[in-house]
C-alpha positions as CSV (number, residue, x, y, z in Angstrom):
1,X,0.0,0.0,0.0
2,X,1.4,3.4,-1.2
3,X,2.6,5.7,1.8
4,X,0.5,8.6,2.3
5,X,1.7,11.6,0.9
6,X,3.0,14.1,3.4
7,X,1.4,17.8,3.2
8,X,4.0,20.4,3.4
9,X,3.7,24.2,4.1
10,X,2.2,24.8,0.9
11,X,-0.6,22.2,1.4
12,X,-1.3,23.7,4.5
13,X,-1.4,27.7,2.8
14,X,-3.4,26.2,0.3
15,X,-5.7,24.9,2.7
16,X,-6.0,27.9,5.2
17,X,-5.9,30.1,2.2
18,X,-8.7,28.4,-0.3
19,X,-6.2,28.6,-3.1
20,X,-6.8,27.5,-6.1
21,X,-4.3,28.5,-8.8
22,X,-4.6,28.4,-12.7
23,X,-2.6,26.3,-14.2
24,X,-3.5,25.9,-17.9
25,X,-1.8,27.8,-20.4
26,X,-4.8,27.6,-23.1
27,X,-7.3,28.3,-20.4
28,X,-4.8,31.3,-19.1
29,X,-4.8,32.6,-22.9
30,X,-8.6,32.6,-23.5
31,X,-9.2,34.3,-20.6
32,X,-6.8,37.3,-21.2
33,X,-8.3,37.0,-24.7
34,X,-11.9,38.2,-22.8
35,X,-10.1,40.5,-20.8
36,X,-8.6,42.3,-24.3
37,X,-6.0,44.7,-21.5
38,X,-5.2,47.7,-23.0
39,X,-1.6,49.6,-23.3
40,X,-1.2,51.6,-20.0
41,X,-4.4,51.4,-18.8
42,X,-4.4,50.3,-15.3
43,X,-5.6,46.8,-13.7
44,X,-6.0,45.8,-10.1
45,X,-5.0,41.7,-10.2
46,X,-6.9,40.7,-6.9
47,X,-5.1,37.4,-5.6
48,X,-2.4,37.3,-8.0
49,X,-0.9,34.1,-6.6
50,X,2.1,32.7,-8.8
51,X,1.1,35.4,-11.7
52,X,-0.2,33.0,-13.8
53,X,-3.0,36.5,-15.1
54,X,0.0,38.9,-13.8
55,X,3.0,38.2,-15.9
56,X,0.5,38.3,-19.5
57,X,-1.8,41.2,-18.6
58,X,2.1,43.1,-18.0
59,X,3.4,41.6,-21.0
60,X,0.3,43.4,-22.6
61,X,1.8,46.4,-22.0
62,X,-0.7,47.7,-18.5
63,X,0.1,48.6,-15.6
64,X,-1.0,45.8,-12.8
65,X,-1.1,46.0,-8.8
66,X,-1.3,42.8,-8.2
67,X,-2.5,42.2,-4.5
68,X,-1.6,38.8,-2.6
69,X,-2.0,37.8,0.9
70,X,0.5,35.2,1.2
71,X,3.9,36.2,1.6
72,X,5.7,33.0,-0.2
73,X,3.8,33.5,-3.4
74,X,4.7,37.3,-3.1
75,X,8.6,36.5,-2.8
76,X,7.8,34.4,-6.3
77,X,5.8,37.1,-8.3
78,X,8.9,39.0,-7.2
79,X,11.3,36.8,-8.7
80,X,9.1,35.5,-11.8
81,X,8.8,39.6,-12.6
82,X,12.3,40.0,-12.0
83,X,13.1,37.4,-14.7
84,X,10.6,38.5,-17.1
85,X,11.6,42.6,-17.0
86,X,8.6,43.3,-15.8
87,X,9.2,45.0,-12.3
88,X,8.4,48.3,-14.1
89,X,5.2,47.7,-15.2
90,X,3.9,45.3,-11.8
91,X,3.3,46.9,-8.5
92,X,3.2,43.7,-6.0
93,X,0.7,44.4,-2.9
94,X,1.0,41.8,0.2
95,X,-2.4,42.3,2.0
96,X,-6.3,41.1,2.0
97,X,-7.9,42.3,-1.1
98,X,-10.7,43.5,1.9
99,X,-8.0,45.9,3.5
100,X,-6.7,47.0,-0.2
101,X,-7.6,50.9,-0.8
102,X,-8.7,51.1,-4.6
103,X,-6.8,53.2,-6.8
104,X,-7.7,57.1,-7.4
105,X,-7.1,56.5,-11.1
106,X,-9.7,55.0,-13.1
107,X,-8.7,51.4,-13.1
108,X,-9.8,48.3,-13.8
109,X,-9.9,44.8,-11.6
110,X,-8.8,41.2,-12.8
111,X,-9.8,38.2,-9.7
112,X,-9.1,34.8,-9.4
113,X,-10.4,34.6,-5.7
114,X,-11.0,32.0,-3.1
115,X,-14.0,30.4,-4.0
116,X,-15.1,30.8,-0.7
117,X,-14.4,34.7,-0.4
118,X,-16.4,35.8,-3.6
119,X,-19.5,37.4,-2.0
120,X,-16.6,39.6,0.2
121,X,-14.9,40.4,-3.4
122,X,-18.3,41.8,-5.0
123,X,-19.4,43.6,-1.9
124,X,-15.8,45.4,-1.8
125,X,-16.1,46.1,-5.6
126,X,-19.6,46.7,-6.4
127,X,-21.0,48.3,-2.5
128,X,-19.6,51.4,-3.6
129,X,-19.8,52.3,-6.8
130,X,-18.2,55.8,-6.7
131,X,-15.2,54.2,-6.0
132,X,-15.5,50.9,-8.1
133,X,-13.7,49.9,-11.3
134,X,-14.7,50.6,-14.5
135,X,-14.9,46.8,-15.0
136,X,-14.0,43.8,-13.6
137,X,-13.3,40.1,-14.6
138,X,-13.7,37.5,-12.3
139,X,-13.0,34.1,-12.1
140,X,-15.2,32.0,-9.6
141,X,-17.5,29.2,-9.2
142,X,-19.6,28.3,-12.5
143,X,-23.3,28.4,-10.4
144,X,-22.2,31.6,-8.8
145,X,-21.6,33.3,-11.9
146,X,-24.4,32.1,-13.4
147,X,-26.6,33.2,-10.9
148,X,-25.1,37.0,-11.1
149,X,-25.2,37.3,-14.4
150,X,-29.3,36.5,-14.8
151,X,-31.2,39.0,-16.1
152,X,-33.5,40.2,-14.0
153,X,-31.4,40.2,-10.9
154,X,-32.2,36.7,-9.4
155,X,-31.2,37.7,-5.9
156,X,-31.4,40.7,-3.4
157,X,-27.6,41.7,-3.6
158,X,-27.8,41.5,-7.3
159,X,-30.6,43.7,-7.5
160,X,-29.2,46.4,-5.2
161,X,-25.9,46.3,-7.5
162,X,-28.2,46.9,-10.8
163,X,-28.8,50.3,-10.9
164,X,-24.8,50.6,-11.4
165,X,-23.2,47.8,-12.8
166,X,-24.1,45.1,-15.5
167,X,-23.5,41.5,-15.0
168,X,-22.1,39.3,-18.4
169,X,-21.4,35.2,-18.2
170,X,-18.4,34.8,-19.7
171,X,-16.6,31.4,-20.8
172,X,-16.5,28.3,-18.5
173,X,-13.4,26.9,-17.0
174,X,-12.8,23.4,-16.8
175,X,-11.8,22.6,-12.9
176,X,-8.7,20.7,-14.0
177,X,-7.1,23.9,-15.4
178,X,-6.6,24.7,-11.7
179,X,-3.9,23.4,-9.6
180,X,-5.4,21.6,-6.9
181,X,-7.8,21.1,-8.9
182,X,-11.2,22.2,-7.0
183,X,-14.9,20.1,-6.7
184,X,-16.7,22.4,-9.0
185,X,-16.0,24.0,-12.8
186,X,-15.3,28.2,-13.0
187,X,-16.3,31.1,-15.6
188,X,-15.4,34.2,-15.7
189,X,-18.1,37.0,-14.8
190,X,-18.0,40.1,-16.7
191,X,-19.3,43.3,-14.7
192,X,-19.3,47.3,-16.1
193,X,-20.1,50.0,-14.8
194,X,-23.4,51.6,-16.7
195,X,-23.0,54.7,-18.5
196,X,-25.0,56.2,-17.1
197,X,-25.9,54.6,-14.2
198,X,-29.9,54.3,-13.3
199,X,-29.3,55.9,-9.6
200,X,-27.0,58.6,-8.5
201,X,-24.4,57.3,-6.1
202,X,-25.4,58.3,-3.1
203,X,-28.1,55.9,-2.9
204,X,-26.3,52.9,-3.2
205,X,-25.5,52.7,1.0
206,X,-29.5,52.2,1.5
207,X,-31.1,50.7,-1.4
208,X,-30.2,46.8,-0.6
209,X,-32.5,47.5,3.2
210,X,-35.0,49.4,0.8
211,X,-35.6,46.5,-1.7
212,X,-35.3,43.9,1.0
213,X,-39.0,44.0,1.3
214,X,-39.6,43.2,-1.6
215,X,-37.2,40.0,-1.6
216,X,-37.9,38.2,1.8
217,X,-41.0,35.8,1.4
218,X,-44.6,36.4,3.1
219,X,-44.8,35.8,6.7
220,X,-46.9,32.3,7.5
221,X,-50.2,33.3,9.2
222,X,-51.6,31.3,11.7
223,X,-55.5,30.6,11.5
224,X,-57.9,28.4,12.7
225,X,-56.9,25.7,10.4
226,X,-53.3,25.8,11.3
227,X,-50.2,27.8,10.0
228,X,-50.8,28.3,6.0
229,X,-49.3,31.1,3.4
230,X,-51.8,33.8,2.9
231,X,-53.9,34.0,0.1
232,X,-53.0,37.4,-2.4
């Protein structure tokens, strides 16, 4: 019987961490291919791990922040943008993308998050859309993307993110292009910011409590015949 394998220090980050890391080249090409990254422009890479979106979107020609938490795969960008000349044109940020402070500069954001942080992602890009990007492309699970992307807004967080941004499915990714390779298939969601947007700005701190309402099911009555949904 084969020994068991013995986790090291990575297993264990990967673990803590929820990391999941691209891993194949075709599917890294298609999706810069979707994000088309313009010359100069500037992109946030949220959880840039080992670069594998980092090194191409620089090679592009922008300018990318790429933001990592763990300080072993932060040494590495280092080194791999060292090798590739690109420590001009990549600005590498160790911290949680939810203590990051976006850029004044119009910019842009490119994510390959923990599957398990993407609801704390959106809220940090989309709660506050005077100081969101002008679009962002993320790569998380296939149902959650689907689910954001439906038209009209399928859930209460969606709608409240409407009146400013717009939601696009982009292509699927096959879960062994990741390394580990993760229980569930990915796409990339598309979201830009509406020009104009359908509410002024100020309202977006309120209007998730004001369509709640609207979103939470009837409460169950109770009558002589027992507890039954009322009748509209």
């Amino acid at each position: 019987m084969p020994a068991k394998r013995r986790r090291t220090s990575r297993d264990a980050r990967r673990r803590s961490l929820g990391q999941n890391f691209l891993a194949d080249r075709t599917e890294i090409d298609r999706i810069i291919q979707r994000i088309d990254p313009q010359r100069d422009e500037l992109i946030v890479d949220v959880g840039a791990g080992r670069g594998s979106l980092t090194i191409p979107l620089a090679q592009a020609g922008t300018r990318v922040i790429a933001v990592e938490k763990d300080s072993a795969w932060v040494s590495r960008l280092h080194e791999k943008a060292k090798q590739a000349g690109l420590l001009d044109r990549i600005e590498i940020v160790r911290c949680d993308f939810r203590a990051i402070r976006w850029p004044v500069d119009p910019y842009r954001v490119v994510a390959n998050p923990p599957f398990g942080l993407t609801t704390a992602l959106f809220e940090k890009l989309f709660d506050t859309p005077a100081e969101g990007p002008r679009r962002a492309d993320v790569l998380i699970q296939l149902d959650v993307a689907r689910k954001r992307s439906v038209v009209p807004p399928a859930s209460l967080r969606s709608a409240a993110w409407a009146p400013w941004w717009t939601f696009e499915l982009g292509p699927t990714v096959p879960r062994t292009a990741f390394r580990p390779v993760p229980r569930v298939d990915a796409a990339v969601l598309t979201a830009r910011r509406r020009d104009p947007a359908v509410l002024p700005e100020w309202l977006s701190p309120r209007l998730r409590e004001l369509l709640r309402p609207g979103w939470e099911p009837p409460k169950r009555q109770q009558g002589i015949e027992g507890l039954k949904w009322p009748n509209y």
